[in-house]
C-alpha positions as CSV (number, residue, x, y, z in Angstrom):
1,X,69.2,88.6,91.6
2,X,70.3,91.4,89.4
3,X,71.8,91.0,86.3
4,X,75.5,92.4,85.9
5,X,75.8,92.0,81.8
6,X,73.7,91.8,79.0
7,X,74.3,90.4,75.2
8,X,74.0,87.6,73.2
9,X,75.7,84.2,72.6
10,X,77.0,83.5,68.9
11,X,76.4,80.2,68.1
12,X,76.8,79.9,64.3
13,X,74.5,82.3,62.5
14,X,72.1,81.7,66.0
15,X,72.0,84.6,68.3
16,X,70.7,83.4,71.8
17,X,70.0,86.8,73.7
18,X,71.2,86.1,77.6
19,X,71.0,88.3,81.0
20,X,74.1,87.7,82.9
21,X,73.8,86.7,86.8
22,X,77.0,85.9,89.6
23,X,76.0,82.6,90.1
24,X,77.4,82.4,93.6
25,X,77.7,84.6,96.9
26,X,80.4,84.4,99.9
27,X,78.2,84.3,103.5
28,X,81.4,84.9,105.2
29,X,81.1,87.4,107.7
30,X,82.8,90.7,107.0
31,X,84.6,92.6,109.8
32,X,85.9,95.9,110.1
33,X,89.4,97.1,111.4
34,X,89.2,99.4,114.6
35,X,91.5,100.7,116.7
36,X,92.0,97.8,120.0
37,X,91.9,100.7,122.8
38,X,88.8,102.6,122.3
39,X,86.8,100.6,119.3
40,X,87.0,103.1,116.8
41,X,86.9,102.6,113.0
42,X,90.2,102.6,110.8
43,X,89.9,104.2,107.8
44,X,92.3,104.6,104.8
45,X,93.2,107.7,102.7
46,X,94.1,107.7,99.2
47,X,97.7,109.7,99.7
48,X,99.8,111.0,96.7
49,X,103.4,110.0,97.3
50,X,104.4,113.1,95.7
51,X,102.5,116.0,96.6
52,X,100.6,114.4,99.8
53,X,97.6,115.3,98.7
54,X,94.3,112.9,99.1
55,X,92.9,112.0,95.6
56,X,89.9,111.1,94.9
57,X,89.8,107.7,92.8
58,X,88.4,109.7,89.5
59,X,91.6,111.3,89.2
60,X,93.4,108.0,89.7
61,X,95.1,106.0,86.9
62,X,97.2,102.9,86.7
63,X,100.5,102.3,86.3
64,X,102.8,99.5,85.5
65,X,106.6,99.3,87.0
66,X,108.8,97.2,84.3
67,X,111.7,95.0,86.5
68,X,114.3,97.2,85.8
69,X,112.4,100.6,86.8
70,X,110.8,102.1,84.0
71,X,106.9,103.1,84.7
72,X,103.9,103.7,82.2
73,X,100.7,105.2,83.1
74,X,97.3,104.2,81.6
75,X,94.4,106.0,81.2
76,X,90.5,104.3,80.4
77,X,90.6,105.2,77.1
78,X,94.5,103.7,76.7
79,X,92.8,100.0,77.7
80,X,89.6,100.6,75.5
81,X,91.9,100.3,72.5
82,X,93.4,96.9,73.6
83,X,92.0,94.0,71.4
84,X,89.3,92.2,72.9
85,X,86.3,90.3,72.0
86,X,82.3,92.1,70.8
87,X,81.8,93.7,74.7
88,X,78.2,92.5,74.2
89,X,78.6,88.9,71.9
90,X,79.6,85.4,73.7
91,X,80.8,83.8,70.5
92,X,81.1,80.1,70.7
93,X,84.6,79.0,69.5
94,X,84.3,74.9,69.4
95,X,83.1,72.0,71.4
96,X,85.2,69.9,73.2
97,X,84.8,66.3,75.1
98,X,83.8,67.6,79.0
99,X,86.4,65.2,80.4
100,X,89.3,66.8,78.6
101,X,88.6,70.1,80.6
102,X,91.0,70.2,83.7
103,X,88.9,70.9,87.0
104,X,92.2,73.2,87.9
105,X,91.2,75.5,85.2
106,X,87.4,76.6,86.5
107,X,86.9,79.8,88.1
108,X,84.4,82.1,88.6
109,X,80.5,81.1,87.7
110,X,77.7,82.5,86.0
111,X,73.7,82.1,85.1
112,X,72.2,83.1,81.8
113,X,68.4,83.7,81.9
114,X,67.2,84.2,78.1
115,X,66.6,87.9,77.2
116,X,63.8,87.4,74.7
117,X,60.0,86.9,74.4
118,X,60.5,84.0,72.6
119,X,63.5,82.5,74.6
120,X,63.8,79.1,71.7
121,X,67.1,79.5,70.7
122,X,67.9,79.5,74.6
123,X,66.1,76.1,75.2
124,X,67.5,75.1,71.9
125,X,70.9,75.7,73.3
126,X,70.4,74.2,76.3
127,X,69.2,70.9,75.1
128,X,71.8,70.3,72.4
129,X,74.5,71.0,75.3
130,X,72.7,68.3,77.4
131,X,72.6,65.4,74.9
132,X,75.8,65.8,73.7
133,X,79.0,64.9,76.0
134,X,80.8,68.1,74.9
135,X,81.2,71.4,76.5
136,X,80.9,74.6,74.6
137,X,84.2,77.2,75.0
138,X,83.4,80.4,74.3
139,X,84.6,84.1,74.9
140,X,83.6,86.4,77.6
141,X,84.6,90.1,78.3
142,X,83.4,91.0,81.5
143,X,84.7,94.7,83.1
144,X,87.1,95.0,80.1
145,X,88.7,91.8,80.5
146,X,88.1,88.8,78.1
147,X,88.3,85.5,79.0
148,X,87.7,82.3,77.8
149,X,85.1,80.2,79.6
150,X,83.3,77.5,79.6
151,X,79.2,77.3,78.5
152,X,77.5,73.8,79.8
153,X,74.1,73.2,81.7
154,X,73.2,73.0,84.9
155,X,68.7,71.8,85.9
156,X,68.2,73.1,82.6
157,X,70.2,76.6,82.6
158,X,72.8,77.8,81.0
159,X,76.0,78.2,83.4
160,X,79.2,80.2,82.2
161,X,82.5,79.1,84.1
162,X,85.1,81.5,83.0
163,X,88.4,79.0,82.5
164,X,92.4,80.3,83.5
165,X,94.7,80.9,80.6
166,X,97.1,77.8,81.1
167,X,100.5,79.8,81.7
168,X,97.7,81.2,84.8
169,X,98.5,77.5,86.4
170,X,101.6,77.0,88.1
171,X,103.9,74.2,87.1
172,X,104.3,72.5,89.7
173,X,108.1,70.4,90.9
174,X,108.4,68.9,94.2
175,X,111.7,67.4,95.3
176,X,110.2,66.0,98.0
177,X,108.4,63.4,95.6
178,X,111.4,62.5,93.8
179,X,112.7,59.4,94.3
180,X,109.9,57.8,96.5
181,X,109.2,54.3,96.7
182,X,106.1,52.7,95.0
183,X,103.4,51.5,97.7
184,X,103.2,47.6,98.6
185,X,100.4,45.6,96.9
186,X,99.2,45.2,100.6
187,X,99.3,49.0,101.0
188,X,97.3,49.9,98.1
189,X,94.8,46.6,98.7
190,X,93.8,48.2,102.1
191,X,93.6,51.9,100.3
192,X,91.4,50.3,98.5
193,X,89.2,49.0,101.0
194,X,89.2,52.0,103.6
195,X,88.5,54.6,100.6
196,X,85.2,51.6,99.9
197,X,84.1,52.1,103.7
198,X,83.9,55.8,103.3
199,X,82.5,56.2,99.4
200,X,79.2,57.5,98.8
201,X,77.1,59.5,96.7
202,X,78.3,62.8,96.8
203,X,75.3,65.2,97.9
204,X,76.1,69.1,99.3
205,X,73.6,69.6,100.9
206,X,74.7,67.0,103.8
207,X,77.8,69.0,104.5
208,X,77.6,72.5,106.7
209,X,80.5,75.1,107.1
210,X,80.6,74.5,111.3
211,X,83.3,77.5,111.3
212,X,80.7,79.9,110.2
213,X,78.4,78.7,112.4
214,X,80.4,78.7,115.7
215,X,81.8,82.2,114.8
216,X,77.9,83.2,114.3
217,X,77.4,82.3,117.9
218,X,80.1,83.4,119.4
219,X,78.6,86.8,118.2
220,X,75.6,86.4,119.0
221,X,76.9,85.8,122.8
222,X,78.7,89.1,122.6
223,X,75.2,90.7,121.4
224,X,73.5,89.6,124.1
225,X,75.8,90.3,127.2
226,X,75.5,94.0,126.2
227,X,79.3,94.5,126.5
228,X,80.1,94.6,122.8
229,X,82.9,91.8,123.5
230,X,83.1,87.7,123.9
231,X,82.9,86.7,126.8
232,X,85.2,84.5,128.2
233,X,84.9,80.9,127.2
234,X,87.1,78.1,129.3
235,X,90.0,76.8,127.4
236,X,89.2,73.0,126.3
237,X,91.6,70.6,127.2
238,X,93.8,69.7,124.7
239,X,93.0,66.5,122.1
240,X,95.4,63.5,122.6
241,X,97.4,63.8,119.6
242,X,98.9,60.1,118.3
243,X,102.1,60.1,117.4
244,X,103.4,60.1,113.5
245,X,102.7,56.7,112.1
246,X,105.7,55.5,109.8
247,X,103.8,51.8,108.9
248,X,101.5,52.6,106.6
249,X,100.1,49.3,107.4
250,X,99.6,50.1,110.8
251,X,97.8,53.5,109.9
252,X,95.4,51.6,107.2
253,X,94.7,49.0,109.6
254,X,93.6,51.2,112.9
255,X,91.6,53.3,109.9
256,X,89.6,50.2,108.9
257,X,89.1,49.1,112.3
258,X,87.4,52.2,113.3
259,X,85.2,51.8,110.2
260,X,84.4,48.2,110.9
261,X,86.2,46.9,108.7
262,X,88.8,43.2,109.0
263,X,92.6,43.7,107.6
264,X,91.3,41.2,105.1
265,X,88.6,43.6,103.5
266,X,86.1,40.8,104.5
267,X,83.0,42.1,106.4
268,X,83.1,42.3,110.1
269,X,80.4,41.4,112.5
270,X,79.4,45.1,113.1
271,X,78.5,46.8,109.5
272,X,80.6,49.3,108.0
273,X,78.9,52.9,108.4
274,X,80.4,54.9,105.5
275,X,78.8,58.2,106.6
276,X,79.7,58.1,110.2
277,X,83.3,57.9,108.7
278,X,83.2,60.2,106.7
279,X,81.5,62.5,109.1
280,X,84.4,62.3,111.2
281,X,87.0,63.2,108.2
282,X,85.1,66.3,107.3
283,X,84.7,67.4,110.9
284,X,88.6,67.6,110.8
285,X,88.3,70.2,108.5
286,X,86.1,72.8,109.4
287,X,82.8,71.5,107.8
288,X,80.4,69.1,109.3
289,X,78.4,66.4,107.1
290,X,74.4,66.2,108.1
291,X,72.7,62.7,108.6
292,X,69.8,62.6,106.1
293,X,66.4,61.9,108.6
294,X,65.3,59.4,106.0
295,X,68.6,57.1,106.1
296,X,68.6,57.4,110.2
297,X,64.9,56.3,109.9
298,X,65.6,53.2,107.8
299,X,68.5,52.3,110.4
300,X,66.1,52.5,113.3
301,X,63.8,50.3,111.8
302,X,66.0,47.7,110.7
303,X,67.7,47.4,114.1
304,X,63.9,47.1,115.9
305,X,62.7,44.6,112.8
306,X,66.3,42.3,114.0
């Protein structure tokens, strides 16, 4: 990995010396736009409105349109005078309980490596954050932007999660909820029991993005025929689709039944395979869930030991 930003966290009178790294990558594959006769590459020109000319992006500024027409340009040097925080210090601000940090608010990740021969302020840092249940916030001005993020630890490294601004969250109001009725104590009780059949630990690594992976081969396919196109594939037939369900009860109990479940919530004579479930929701969605070799193993053996 290469670094993108180098400086120091502030904590107190403390300076922890830190290399910045992106702490994740997209492995979505990129495409290009070409023209659908003859193949050929679309390109775009930077075109001034005014005096059709291309430009070339070091003679380009950036301009803001107020709502009722009126337009200022800025140059580099007009945003280098905005406030913002040291360009190379991550002060600490305060610590605050984890739990009271809304999910919604995360946004983009980063690793810090420690920057120093004698990287003990780092580990010093690192340990406090662990064996305390509260989250450093701290600000971070990356490309001339600051934000306010989040500093915690993740196997032992320091991870920076730059947070939204709250008025960055939409509020949200749907009509459609107003005025619905509460669920039944029956509804809820088999909720209950159908979200037990298909809990587990949660563990990444079992789940694969099968979209990525189909469009991989279907590429692949083209490669190989030589033609520089898919070829063609025959149309599936179309899935059975059930009709909408009004009875929640109805729904609940077909879901348990597929999971081996009784109405009741009492175990049936066929045990409930939580994974197997849940496999099937994710498939639904795009990304498929792996069966760990060491769980399948177990199974095997306990069915030949019966």
């Amino acid at each position: 990995m290469r670094s993108i930003w180098k400086g120091s966290i502030a904590f107190g009178l403390v300076n922890v010396p830190v290399k910045v790294y992106t702490a994740t990558e997209d492995h979505d594959i990129r495409f290009h736009q070409v023209h659908a006769k003859d193949g050929g590459r679309i390109r775009y020109d930077r075109v001034c409105t005014v005096c059709g000319k291309s430009i070339q992006f070091a003679d380009i500024d950036k301009a803001y349109e107020s709502p009722d027409g009126d337009k200022v340009i800025l140059t580099d040097e007009d945003f280098a005078k905005l406030p913002a925080a040291e360009k190379h210090e991550i002060p600490v601000l305060q610590f605050v309980p984890s739990d009271q940090i809304d999910p919604i608010l995360f946004d983009k990740s980063y690793y810090l490596e420690p920057d120093s021969s004698t990287p003990k302020a780092y580990v010093l840092l690192a340990t406090t954050l662990e064996q305390i249940d509260r989250t450093a916030l701290v600000h971070f001005t990356l490309r001339q932007k600051t934000r306010l993020a989040a500093l915690r630890v993740r196997d032992g490294v320091l991870v920076l999660q730059t947070l939204l601004w709250p008025d960055e969250v939409r509020a949200v109001d749907f009509e459609s909820l107003d005025g619905v009725a509460e669920p039944r104590p029956q509804e809820i009780k088999m909720a209950e029991t159908l979200v037990e059949t298909m809990s587990d630990d949660f563990d990444p690594d079992q789940y694969t993005d099968e979209y990525q992976i189909e469009l991989k081969r279907l590429l692949d396919e083209a490669i190989a025929s030589g033609t520089g196109k898919v070829p063609e594939q025959p149309e599936a037939a179309p899935s059975a689709m059930d009709a909408e369900v009004v009875d929640l009860v109805a729904a609940l109990q077909r879901s348990l039944e597929a999971s081996g479940r009784r109405s009741s919530g009492g175990e049936s004579s066929e045990p409930a395979e939580p994974r197997k479930t849940a496999k099937k929701t994710a498939s639904k969605s795009g990304v498929a869930k792996k069966t760990p070799a060491k769980k399948t193993a177990k199974k095997t053996a306990a069915r030949k030991g019966a």
